[in-house]
C-alpha positions in Angstrom: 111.5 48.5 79.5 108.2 46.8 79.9 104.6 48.3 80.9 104.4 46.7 84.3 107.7 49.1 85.3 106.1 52.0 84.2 102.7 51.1 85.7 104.7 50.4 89.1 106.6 53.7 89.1 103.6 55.6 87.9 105.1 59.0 90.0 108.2 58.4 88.7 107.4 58.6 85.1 104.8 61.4 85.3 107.1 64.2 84.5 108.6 62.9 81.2 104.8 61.7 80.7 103.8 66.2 80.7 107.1 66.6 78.8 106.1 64.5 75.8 102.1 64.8 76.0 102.4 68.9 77.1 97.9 68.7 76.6 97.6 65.9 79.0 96.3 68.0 82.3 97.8 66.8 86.1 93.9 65.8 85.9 94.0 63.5 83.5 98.1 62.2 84.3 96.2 61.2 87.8 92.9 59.7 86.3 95.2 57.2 84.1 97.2 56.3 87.3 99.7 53.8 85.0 97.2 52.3 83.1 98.6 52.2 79.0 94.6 52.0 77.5 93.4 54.8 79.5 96.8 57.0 78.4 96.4 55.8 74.9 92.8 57.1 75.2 93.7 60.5 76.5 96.5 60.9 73.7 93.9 60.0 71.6 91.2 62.7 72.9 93.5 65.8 73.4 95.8 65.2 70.5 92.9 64.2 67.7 94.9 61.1 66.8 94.1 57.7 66.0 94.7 54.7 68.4 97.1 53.2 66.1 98.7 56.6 66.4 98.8 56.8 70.0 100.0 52.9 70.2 103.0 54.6 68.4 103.5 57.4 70.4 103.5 55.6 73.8 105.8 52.7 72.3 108.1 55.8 70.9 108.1 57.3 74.3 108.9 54.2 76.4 111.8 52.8 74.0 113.6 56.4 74.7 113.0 55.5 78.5 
């Protein structure tokens, strides 16, 4: 699976997105509205990681979906 399809199904994918990222707040889950940066940046922020971190989280997460 590729970005664009999650950008595109955005609703769709917001459920497993609170299952893996439990901090991330409906708030926030709205604010990033598909876009991989700005949930990169918010992984970043509530978690304390670095962005190569977060890069790795978010590819971990989408090869499982």
């Amino acid at each position: 699976m590729n970005w664009d399809t999650v950008e595109g199904n955005w609703k769709k994918f917001t459920g497993t997105v609170k299952e893996q990222w439990g901090k991330l707040t409906d708030d926030d889950i709205a604010r990033i509205n598909g876009n991989r940066e700005q949930l990169e940046g918010m992984i970043q922020e509530r978690y304390g990681v670095a962005k190569d971190k977060a890069k790795e989280q978010v590819d971990s997460w989408m090869s499982r979906h």
